[in-house]
C-alpha positions in Angstrom: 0.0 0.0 0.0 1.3 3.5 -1.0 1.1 6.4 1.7 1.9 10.1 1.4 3.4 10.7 4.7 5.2 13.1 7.0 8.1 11.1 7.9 7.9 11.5 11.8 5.9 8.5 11.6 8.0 5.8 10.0 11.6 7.5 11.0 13.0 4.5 12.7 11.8 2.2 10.5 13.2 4.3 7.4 17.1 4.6 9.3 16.1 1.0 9.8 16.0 0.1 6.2 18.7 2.4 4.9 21.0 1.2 7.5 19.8 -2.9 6.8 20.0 -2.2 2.7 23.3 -0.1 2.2 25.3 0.2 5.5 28.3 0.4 3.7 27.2 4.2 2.5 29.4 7.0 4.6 26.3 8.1 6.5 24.8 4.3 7.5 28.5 3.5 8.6 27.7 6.1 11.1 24.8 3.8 12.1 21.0 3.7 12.4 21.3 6.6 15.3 23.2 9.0 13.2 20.9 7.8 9.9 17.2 8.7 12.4 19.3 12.1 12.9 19.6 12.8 9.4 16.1 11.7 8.6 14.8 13.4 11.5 16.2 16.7 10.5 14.5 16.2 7.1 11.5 15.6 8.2 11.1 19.0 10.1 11.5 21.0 6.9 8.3 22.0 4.5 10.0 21.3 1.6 10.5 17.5 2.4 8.0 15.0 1.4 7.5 11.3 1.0 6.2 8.2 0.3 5.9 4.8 1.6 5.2 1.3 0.9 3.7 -0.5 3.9 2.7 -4.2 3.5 -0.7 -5.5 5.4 1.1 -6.5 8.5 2.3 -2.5 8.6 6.1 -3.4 7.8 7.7 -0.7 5.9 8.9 -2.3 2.1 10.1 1.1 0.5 10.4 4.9 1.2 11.2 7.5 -0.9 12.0 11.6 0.0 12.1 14.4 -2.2 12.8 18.1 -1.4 12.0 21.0 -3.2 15.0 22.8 -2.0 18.1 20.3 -2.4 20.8 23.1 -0.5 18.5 23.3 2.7 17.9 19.9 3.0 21.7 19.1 2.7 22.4 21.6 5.0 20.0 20.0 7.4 21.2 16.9 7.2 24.9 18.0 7.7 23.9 19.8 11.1 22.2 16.8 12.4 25.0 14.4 12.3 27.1 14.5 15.6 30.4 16.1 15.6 31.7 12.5 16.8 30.0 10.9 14.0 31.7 13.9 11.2 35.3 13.0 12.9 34.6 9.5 12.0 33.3 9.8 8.9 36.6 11.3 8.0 38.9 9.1 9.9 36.7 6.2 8.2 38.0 8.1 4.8 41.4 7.0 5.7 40.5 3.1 5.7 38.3 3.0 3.1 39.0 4.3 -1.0 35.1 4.2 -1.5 34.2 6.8 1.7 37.2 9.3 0.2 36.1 9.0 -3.5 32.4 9.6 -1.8 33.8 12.6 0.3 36.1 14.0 -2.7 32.9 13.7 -5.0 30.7 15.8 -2.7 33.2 18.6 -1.6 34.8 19.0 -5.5 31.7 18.4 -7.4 28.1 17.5 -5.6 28.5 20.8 -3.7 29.4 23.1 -6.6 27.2 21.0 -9.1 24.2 22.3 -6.6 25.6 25.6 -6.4 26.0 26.6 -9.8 22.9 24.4 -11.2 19.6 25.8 -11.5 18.0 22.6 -10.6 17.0 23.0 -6.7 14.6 19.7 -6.3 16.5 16.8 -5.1 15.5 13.5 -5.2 17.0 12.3 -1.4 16.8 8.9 -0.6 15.2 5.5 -2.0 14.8 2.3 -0.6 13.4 -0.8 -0.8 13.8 -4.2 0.8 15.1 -6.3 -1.7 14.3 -9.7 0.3 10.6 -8.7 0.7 8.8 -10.4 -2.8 7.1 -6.7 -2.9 10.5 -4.6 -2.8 10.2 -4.3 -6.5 6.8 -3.4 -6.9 7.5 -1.1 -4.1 10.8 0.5 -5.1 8.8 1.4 -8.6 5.4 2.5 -7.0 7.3 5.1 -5.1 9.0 6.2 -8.0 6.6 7.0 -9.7 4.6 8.6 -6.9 7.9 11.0 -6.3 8.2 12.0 -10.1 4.2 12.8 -9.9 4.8 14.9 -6.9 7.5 16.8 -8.5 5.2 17.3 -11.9 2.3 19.0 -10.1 4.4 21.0 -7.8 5.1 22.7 -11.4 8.7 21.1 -11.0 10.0 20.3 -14.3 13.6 18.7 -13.1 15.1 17.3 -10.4 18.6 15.6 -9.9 20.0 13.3 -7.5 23.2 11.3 -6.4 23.5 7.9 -7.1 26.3 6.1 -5.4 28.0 3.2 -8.0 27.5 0.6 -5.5 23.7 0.5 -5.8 21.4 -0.1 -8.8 20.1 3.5 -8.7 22.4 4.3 -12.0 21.3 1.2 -13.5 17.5 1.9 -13.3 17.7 5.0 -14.6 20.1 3.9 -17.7 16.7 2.5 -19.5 14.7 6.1 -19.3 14.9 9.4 -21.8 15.2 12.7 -21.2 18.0 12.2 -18.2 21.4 13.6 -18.2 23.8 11.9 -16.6 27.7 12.7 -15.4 30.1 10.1 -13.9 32.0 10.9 -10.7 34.4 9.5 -9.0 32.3 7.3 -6.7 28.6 8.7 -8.0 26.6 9.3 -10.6 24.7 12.7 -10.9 21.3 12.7 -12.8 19.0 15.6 -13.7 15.7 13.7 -14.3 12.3 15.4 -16.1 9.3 15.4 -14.1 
């Protein structure tokens, strides 16, 4: 079942996914504490929305978030994460060649790519649970109810961040009207709505 939702409700079981889906992303390494933070912070801003995928017995299958304003949102989430949690993210930069190629990628070119782009709508975050026999359904349901909510907003583009590792990139290979650039670690994409 697909719900429009404001994301206080479901925020533990959305750091819960994320966490249990790609904990090798810089942020999940943090862990599910620092990913509720992030979310949490999210959530209290009017320019965040979502959807999710909730199965009869109420377990969450898929969220996705959106923001109409991509630099707030990212700023948000930046100040929610613990000064502890920054220290290790860059100590963690150190051990592992994907976290620094992440970290390069957003300082050098995420951050002036939002800057200098005209494109503020960002789509956030996306994820399903890929051992649930819905996760696909699920993962394209919210999709599409993103890109609708982006369309009557009277948004005609939106980008977002795709890190190699997941099979964002890949989805989005087999649809027009996207451009796409290649980073060291992620893939950029300005979608139409």
């Amino acid at each position: 079942m697909l719900l429009k939702y404001k994301v206080e409700k479901h925020l533990s079981s959305i750091a819960s996914l994320h966490y249990r889906m790609i904990s090798y992303s810089t942020i999940a390494q943090m862990g599910e504490k620092c990913l509720y933070a992030c979310y949490k912070s999210l959530s209290e801003l009017d320019s965040t929305f979502g959807f999710v995928w909730i199965d009869n017995d109420s377990k969450l299958i898929g969220f996705v978030l959106g923001t109409t304003d991509s630099k707030t949102a990212r700023k948000a989430m930046f100040n929610a994460i613990a000064f502890s949690d920054k220290l290790k993210i860059c100590l963690y930069s150190f051990k592992s060649m994907g976290n620094l190629l992440n970290i390069l990628d957003t300082i050098f070119f995420i951050n002036p790519f939002i800057s200098r782009n005209k494109v503020n709508a960002e789509w956030l975050s996306w994820m399903t649970d890929t051992s649930d026999k819905k996760g696909s359904l699920a993962a394209l349901e919210t999709y599409k109810a993103m890109k609708k909510y982006f369309a009557e907003a009277g948004i005609k583009q939106f980008w977002c961040q795709a890190d190699k590792r997941t099979k964002t990139h890949k989805f989005l290979s087999h649809f027009k009207n996207i451009q796409q650039w290649k980073l060291f670690h992620n893939y950029i994409f300005i979608i139409e709505s």
